[in-house]
Backbone as numpy.savetxt, mean C-alpha at the origin, in Angstrom:
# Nx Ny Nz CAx CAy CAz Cx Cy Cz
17.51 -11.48 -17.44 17.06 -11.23 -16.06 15.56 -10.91 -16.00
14.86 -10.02 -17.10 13.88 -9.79 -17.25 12.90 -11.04 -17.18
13.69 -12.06 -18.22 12.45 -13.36 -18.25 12.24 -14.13 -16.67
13.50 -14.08 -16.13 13.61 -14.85 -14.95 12.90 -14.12 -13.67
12.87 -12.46 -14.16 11.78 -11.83 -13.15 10.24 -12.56 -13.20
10.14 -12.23 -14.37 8.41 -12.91 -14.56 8.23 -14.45 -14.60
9.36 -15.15 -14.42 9.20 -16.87 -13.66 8.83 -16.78 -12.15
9.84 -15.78 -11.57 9.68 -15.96 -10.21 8.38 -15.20 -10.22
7.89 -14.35 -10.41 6.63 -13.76 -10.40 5.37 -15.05 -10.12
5.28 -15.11 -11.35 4.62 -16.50 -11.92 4.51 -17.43 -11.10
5.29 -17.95 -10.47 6.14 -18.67 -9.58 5.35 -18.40 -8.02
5.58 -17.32 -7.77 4.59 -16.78 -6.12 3.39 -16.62 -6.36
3.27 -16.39 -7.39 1.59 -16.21 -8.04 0.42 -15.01 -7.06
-0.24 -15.25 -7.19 -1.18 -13.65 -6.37 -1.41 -14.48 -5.23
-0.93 -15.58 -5.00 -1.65 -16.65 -3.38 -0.72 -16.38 -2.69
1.00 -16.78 -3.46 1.92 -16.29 -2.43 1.89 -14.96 -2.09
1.83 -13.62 -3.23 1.83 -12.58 -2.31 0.94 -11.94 -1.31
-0.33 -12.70 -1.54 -1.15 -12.41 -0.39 -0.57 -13.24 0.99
0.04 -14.68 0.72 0.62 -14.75 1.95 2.31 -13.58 2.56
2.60 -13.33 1.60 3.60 -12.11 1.66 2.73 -10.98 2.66
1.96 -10.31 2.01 1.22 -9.34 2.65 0.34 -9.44 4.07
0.33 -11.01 4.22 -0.46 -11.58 5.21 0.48 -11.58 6.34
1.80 -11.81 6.06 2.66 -12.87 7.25 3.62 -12.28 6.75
4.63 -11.32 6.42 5.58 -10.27 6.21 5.50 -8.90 6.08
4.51 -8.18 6.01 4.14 -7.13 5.45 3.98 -6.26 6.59
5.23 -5.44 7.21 4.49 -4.87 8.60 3.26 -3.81 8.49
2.87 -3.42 7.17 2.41 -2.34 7.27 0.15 -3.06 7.01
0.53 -4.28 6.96 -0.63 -5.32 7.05 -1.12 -5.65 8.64
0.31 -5.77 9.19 0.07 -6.27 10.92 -0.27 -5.13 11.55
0.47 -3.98 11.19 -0.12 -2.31 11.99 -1.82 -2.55 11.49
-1.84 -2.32 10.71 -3.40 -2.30 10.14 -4.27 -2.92 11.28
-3.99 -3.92 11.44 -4.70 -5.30 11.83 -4.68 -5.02 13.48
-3.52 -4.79 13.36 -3.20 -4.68 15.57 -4.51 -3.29 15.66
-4.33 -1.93 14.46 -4.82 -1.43 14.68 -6.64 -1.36 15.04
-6.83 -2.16 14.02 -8.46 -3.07 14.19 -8.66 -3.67 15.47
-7.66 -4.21 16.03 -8.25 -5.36 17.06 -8.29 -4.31 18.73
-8.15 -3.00 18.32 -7.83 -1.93 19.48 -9.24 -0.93 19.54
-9.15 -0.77 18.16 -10.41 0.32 17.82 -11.85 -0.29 17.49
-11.13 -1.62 16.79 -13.15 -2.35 16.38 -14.34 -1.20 15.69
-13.60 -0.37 14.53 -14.85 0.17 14.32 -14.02 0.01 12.58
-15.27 -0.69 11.81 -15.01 -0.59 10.95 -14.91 0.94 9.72
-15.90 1.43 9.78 -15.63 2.70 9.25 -14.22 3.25 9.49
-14.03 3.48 10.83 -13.06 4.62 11.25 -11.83 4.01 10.59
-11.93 2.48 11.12 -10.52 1.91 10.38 -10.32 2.41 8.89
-11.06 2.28 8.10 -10.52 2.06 6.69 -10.38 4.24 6.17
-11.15 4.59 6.97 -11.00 6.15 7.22 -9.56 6.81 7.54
-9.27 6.03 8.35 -7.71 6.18 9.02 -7.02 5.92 8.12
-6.96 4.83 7.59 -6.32 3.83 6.53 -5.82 5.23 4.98
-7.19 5.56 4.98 -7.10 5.82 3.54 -6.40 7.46 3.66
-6.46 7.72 4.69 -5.53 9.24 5.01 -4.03 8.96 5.07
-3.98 7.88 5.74 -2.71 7.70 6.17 -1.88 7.29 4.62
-2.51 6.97 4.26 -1.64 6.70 2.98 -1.82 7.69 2.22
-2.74 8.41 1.79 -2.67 9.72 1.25 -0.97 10.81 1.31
-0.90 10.67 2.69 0.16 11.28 3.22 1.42 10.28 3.33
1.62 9.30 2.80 2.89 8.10 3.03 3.64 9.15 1.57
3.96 9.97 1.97 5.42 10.19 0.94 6.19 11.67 1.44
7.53 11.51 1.07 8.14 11.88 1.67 8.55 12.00 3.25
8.64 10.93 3.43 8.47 10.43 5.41 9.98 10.89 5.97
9.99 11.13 7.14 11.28 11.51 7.66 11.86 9.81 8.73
11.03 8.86 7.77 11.46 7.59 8.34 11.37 6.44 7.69
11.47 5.13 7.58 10.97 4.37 7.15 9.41 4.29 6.90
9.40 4.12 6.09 7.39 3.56 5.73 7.19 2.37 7.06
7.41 1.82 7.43 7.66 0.68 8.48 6.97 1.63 9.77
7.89 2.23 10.41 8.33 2.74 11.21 7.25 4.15 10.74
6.76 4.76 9.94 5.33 5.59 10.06 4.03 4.82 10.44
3.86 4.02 9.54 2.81 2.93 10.22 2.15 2.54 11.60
4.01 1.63 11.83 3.87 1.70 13.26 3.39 2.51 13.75
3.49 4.04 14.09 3.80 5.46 15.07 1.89 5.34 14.61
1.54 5.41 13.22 0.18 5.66 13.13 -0.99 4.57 13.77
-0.56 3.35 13.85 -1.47 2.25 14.83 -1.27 2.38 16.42
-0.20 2.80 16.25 0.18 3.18 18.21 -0.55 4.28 18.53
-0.76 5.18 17.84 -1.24 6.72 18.50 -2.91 6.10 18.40
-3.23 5.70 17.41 -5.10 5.63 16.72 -5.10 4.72 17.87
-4.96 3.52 18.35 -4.79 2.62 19.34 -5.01 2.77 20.61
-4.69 3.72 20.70 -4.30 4.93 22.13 -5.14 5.77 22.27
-5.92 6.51 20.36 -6.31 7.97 21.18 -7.61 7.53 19.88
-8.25 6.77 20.54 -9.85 6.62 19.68 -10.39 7.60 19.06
-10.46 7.48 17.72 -10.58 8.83 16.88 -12.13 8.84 17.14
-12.93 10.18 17.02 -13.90 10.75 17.69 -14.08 11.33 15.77
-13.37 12.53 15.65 -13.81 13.40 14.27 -12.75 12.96 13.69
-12.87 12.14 12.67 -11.67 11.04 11.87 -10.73 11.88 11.46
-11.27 13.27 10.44 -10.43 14.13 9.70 -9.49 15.38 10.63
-10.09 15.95 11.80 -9.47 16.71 12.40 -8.27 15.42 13.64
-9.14 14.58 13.85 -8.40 13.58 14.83 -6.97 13.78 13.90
-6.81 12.85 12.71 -5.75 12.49 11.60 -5.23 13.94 11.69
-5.57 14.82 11.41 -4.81 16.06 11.14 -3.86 16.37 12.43
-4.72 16.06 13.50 -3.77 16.73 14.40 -2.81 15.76 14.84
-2.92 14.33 14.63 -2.03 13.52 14.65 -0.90 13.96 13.85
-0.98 14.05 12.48 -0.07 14.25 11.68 0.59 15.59 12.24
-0.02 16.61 12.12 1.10 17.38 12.82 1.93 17.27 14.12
1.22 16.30 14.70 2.73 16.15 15.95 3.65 14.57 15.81
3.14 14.15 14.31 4.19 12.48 14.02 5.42 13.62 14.18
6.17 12.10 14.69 7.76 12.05 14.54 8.18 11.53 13.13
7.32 10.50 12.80 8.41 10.10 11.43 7.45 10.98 10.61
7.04 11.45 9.65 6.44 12.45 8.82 6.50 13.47 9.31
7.43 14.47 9.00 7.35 15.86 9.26 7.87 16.53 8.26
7.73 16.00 7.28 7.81 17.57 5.80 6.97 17.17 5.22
6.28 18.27 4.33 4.92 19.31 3.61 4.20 19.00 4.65
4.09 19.30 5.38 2.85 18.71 6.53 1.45 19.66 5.73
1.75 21.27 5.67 0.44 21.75 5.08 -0.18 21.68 3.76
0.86 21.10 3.29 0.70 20.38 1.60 -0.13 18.93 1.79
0.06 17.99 3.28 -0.48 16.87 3.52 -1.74 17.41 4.00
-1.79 18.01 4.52 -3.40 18.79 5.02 -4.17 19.10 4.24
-3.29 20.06 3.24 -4.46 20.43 2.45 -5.07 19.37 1.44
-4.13 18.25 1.40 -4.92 17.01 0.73 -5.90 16.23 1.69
-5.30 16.26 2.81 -6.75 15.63 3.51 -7.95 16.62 3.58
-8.09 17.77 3.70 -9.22 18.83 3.60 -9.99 18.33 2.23
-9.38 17.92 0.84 -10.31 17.75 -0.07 -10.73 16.14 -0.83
-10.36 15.62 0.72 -11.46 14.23 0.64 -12.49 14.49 1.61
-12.60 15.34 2.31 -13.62 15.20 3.41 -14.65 15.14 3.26
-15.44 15.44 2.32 -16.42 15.00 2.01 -16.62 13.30 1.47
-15.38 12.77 0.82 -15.28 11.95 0.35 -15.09 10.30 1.96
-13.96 10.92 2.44 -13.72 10.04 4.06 -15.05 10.74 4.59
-15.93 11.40 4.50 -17.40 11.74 5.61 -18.33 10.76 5.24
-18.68 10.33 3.93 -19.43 9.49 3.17 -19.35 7.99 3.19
-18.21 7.83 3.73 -17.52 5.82 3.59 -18.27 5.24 4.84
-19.62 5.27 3.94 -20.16 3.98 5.37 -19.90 2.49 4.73
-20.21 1.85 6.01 -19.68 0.30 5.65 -19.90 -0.30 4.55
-21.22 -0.05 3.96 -22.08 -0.43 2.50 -21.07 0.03 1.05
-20.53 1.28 1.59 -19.83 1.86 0.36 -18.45 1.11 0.76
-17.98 1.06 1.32 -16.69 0.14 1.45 -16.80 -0.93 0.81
-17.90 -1.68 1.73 -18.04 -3.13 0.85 -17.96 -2.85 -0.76
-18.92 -1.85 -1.63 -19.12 -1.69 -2.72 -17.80 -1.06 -3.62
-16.85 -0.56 -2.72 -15.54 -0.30 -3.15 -14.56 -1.37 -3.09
-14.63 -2.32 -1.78 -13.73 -3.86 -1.96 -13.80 -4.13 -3.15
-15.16 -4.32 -3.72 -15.92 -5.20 -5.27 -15.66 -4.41 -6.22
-15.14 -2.85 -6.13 -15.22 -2.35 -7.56 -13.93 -1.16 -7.21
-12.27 -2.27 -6.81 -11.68 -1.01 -6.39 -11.43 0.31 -7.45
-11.60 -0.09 -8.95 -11.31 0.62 -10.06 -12.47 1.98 -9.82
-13.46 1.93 -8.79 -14.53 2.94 -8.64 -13.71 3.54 -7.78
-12.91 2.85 -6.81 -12.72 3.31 -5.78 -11.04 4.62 -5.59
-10.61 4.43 -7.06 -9.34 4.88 -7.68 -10.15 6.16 -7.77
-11.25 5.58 -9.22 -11.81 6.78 -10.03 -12.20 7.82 -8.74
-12.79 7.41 -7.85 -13.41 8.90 -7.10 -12.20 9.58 -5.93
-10.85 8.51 -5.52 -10.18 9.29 -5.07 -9.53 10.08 -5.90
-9.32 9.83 -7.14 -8.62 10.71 -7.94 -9.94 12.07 -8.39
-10.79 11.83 -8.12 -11.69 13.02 -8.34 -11.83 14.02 -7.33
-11.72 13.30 -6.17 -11.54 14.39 -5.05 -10.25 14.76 -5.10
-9.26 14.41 -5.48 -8.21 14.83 -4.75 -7.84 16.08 -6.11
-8.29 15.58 -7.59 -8.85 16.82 -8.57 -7.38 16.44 -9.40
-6.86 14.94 -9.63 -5.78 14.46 -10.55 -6.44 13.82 -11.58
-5.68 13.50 -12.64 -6.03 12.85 -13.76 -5.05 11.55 -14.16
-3.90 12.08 -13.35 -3.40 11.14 -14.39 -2.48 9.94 -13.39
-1.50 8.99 -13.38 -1.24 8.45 -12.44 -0.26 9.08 -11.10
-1.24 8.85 -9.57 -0.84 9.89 -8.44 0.19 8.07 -7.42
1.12 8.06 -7.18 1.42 7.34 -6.49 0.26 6.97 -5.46
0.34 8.00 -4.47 -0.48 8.03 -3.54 -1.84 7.32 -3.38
-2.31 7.89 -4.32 -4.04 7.23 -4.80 -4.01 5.61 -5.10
-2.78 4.98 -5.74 -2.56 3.25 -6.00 -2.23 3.22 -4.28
-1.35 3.30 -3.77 -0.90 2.76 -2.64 -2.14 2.51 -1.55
-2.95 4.44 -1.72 -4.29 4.57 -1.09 -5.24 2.71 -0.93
-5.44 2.57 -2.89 -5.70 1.32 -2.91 -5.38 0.35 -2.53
-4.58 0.10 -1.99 -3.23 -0.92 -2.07 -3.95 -1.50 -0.31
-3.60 -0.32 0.73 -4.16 -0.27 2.06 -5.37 -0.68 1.80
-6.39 0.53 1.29 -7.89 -0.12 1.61 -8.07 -1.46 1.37
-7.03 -2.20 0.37 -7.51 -3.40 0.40 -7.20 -4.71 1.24
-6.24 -4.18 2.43 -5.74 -4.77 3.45 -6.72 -4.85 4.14
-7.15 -3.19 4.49 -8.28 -2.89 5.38 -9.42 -3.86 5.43
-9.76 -4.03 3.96 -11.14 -4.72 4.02 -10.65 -5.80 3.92
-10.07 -7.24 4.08 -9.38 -7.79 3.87 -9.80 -8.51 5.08
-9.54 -7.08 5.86 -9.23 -7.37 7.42 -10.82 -7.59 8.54
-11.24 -6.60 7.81 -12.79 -6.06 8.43 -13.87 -7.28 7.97
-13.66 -7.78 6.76 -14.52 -8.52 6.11 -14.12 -9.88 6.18
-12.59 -10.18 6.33 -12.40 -11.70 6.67 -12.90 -12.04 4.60
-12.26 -11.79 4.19 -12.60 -11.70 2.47 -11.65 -11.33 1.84
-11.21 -12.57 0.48 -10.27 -12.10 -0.14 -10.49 -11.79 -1.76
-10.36 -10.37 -2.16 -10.41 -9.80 -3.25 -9.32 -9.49 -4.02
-8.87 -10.14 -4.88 -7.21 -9.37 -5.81 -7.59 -8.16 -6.66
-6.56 -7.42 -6.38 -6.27 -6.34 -6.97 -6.40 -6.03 -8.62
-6.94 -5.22 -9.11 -7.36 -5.13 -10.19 -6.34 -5.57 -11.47
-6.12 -5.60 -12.00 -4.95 -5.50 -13.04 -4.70 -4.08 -13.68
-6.05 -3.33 -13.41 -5.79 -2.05 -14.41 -5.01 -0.99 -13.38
-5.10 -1.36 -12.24 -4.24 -0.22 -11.61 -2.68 -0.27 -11.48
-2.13 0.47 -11.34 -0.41 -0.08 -11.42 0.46 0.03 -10.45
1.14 -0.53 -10.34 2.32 -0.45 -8.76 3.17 1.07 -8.60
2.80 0.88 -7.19 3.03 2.39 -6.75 4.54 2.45 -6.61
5.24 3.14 -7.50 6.59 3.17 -7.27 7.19 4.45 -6.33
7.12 3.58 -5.40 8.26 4.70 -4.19 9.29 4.62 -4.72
10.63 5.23 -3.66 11.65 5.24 -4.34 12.76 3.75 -4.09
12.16 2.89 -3.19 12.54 1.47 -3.00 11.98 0.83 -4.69
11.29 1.11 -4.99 10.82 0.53 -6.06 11.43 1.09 -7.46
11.90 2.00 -7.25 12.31 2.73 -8.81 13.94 2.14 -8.43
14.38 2.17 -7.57 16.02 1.93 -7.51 15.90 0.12 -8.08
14.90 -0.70 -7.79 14.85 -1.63 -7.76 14.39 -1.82 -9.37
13.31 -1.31 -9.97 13.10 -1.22 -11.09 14.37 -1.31 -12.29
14.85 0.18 -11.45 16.42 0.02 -12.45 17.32 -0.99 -12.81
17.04 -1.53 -12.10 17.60 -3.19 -12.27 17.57 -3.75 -13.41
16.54 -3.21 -13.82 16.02 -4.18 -15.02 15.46 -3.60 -16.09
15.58 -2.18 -16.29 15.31 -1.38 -17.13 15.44 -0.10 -17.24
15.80 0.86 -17.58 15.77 1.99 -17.92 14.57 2.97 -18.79
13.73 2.35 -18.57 12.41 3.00 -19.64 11.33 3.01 -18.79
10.20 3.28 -19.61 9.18 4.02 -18.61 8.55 2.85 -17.93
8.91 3.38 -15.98 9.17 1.86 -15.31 7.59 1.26 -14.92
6.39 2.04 -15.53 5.00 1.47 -15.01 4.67 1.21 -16.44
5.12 1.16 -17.70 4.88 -0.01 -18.86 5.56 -1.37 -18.71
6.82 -0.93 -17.80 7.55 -2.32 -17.64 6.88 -3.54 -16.73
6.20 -2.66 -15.62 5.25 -3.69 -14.71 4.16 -3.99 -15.35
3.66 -3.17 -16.21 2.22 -3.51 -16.48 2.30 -4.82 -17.70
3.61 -4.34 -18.32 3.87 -5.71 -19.27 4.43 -6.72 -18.35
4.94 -7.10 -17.21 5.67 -8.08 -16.34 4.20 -8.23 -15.69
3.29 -8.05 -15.37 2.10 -8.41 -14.79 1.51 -8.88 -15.69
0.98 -8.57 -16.94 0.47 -9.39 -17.68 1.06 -11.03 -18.25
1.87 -10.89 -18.31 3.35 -11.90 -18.70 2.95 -13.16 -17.15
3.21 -12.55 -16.19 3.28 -13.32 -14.79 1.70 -13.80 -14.78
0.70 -13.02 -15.19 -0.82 -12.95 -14.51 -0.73 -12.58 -12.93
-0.13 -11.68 -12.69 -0.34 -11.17 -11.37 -0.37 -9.84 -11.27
-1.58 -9.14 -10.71 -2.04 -7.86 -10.47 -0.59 -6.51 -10.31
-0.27 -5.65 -10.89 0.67 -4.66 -9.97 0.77 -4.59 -9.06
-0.25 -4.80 -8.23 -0.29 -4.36 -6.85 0.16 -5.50 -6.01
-0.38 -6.57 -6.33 0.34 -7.65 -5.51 1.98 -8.06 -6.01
2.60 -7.47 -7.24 3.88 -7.67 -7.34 4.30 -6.63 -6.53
3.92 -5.42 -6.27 4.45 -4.67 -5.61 4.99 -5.50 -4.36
3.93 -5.96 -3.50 3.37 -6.90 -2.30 4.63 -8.03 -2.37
4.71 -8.02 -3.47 5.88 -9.46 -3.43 7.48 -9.03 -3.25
7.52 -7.62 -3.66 9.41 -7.18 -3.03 9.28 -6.37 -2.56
8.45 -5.86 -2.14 8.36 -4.50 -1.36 9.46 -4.97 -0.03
8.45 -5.68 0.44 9.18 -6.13 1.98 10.62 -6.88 2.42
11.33 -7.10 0.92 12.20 -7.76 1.06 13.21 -6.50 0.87
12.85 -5.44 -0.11 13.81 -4.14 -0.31 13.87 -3.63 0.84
13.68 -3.70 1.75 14.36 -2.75 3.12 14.97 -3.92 3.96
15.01 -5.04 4.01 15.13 -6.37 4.90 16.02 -7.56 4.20
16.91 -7.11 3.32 17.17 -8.56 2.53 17.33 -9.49 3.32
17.66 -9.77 4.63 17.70 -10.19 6.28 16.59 -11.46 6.18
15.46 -11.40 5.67 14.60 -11.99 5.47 14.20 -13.48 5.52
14.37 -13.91 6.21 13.98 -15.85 5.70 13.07 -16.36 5.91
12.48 -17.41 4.70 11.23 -18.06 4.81 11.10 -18.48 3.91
10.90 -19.89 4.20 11.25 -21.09 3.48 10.26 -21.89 2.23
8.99 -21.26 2.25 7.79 -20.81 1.47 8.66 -19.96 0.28
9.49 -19.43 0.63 9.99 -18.04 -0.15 11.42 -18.36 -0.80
11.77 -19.57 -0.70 13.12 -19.58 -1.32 14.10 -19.09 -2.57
12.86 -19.39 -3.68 13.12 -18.99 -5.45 13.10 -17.35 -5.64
11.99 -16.81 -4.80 12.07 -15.24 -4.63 13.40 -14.94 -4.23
13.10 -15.47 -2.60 14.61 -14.87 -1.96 16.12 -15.13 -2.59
16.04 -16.13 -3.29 17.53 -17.02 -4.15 17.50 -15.79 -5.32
16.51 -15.06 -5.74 16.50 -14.65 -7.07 17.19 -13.35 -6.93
16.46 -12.71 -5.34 16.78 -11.24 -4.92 18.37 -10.66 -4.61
18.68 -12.00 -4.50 20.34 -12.09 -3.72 21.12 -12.18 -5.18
20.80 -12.98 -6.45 21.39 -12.55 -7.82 21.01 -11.41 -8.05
20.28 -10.75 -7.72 20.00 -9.73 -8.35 20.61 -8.43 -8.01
20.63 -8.71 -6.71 21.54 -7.92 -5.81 23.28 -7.92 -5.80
23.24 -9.26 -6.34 25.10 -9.25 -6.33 25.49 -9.53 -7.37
24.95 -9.21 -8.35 25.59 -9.14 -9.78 26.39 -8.19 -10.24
27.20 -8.70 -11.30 28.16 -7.09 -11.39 27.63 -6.69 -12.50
């Protein structure tokens, strides 16, 4: 099953999952609806990079936080990015546990989200491995933080979006395993499940991050059709109904 993972991998290659992330990915279209409301590039990728900071432990679908976060920013034109986000977050509906544990992580980028002018964005699209290294310095981790890959994962939608420019994802960073991803992992291994991607990414030649990009959206939706997508989707349904 393992070899036939990294065919189909191989198989969608980093073009299909950018069309995955392009044209399935709701948390790509929030982004995007959210841009075409606010038009400010800074603020967008500012928003962006909080909001994912705080994507864990949700009292909802990841889907369905997104959403709630492009509807409100959409609505209520952020003015002071970090207090705006804060006070958003304390009155979301879908995120409402550690809220002051999520705060106090946004308090120690602020200097870091105060600094992201457009120039440094651009210079972070081109060098997201800089762009890891200094969130993991503000946020004062060392070693791998879910949060901080996924962080990446968005900004690179963001700019994606802002810049009309397409950049793939590094290889050295690794797929952010939520818990859609570790149940799914298990599938296929029992051992330590970010050597298993990082060896199935090298094997495929496709970034972590865009394999992430490639089942993410199908693990909450097996519902899914698209005809671009057949060998994935044919593969997900063995994989799923095997005994």
């Amino acid at each position: 099953m393992k070899e036939r993972l990294i065919e189909v991998i191989k198989e969608v290659g980093i073009e299909g999952a950018r069309y995955i992330e392009e044209n399935i990915d709701l948390q790509y279209y929030y982004i995007k609806k959210l841009y075409e409301k606010i038009g400010d590039e800074e603020n967008l990728v500012r928003l962006v990079i909080l909001n994912s900071l705080s994507s864990y432990q949700l009292s909802s679908r990841a889907e369905e936080w997104w959403r709630e976060f492009s509807e409100y920013f959409s609505n209520n034109k952020p003015k002071d990015v970090l207090n705006d986000y804060i006070e958003f977050l304390k009155k979301s509906r879908t995120n409402r546990r550690f809220i002051n544990r999520k705060i106090d992580r946004m308090i120690k980028v602020r200097n870091f989200i105060k600094n992201l002018s457009l120039d440094r964005i651009y210079e972070y699209y081109n060098d997201m491995l800089k762009l890891k290294a200094d969130l993991d310095k503000s946020l004062g981790v060392k070693k791998y933080y879910k949060t901080v890959v996924f962080s990446v994962k968005m900004f690179g939608y963001s700019c994606r979006i802002i810049f009309n420019k397409f950049i793939a994802y590094p290889f050295e960073i690794d797929i952010p395993l939520d818990n859609r991803m570790i149940k799914f992992t298990r599938r296929f291994t029992n051992k330590n499940f970010l050597e298993f991607w990082r060896e199935v990414s090298i094997k495929s030649n496709v970034p972590p991050l865009h394999i992430d990009s490639i089942f993410w959206p199908f693990l909450t939706n097996r519902e899914v059709r698209n005809e671009k997508l057949g060998s994935l989707i044919e593969f997900l349904n063995k994989v799923y109904h095997k005994k």
